[in-house]
C-alpha positions in Angstrom: 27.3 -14.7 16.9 26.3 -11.2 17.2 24.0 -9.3 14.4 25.9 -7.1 12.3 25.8 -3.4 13.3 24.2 -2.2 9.7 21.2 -5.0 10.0 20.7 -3.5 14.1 20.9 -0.1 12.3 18.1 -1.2 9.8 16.0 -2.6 12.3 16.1 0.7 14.1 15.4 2.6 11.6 12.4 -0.2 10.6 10.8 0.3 14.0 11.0 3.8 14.3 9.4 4.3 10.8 6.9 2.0 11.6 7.3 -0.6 9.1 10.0 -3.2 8.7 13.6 -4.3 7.4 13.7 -6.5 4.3 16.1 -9.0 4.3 19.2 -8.5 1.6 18.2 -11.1 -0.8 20.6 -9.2 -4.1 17.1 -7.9 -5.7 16.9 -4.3 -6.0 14.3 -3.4 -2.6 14.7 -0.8 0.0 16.5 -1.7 3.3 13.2 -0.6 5.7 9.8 -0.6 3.5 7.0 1.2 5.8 3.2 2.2 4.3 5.0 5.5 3.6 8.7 5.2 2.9 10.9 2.6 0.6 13.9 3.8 2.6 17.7 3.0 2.2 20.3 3.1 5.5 23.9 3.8 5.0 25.8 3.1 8.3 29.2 5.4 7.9 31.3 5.6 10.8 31.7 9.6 9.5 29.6 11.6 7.4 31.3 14.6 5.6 32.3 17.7 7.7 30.6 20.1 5.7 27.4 18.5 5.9 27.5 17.9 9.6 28.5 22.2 9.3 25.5 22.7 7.5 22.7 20.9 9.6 24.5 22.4 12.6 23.7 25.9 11.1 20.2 24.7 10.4 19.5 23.6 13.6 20.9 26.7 15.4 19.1 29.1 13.5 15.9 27.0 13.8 17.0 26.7 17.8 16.6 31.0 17.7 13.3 31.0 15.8 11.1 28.0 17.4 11.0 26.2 14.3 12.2 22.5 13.4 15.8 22.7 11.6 16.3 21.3 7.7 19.1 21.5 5.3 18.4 21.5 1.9 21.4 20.5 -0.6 21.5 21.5 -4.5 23.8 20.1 -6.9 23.1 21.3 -10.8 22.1 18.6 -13.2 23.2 20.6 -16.5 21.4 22.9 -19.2 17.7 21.7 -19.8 17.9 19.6 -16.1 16.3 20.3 -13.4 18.6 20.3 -10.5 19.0 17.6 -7.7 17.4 18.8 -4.5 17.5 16.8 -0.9 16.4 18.0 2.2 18.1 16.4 5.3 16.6 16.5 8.4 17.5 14.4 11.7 15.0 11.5 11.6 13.8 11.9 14.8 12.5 15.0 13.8 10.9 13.3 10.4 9.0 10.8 13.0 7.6 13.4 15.2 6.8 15.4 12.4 4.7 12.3 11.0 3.4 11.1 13.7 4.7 8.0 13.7 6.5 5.7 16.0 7.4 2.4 16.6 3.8 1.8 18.0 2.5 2.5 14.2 0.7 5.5 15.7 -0.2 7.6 12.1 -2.0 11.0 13.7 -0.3 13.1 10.4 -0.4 11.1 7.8 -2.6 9.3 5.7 -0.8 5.7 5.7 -0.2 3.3 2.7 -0.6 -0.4 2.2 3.0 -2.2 2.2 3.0 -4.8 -0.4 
């Protein structure tokens, strides 16, 4: 029987971070835990147009300028809240950024123990 295409998503995720997939045991822990990132992968067959839009903008105004592309999305939390900011970036862009690979390799970053 084949693997399920979310766990072969995990694990690529696991080995280009560096670090490893958890199995799903029902207890609250991340999907890929590296000495850096408790990370969760959602497998969608689409993401939302708009977003897609919006890193596409990103990445061809970085393209002009040299630089490495990131969206950045804000949703208001209310009065007295700070609001919700992500960035979203393509991962691939996160691991060269970092430094990291699936060899471990950790040239910008100071790495944690994974517990």
């Amino acid at each position: 029987m084949s693997e399920a295409k979310w766990k072969r998503c995990e694990r690529e995720v696991a080995k280009l971070l560096g670090g490893r997939r958890q199995p799903n045991t029902g207890r609250p822990l991340p999907d890929v835990l590296s000495s850096w990132w408790a990370c969760e992968v959602k497998l969608r067959s689409r993401l939302p147009q708009w977003l897609l839009q919006g890193l596409s903008q990103a990445e061809a105004a970085a393209r002009e300028r040299g630089l490495e592309p990131l969206l950045v999305l804000v949703s208001p939390r209310g009065r007295g809240r700070l609001p919700l900011r992500l960035a979203i970036l393509r991962l691939d862009t996160l691991v060269a950024i970092m430094g990291t690979s699936e060899s471990g390799g950790d040239d910008h970053v100071r790495r944690r123990d994974v517990r």
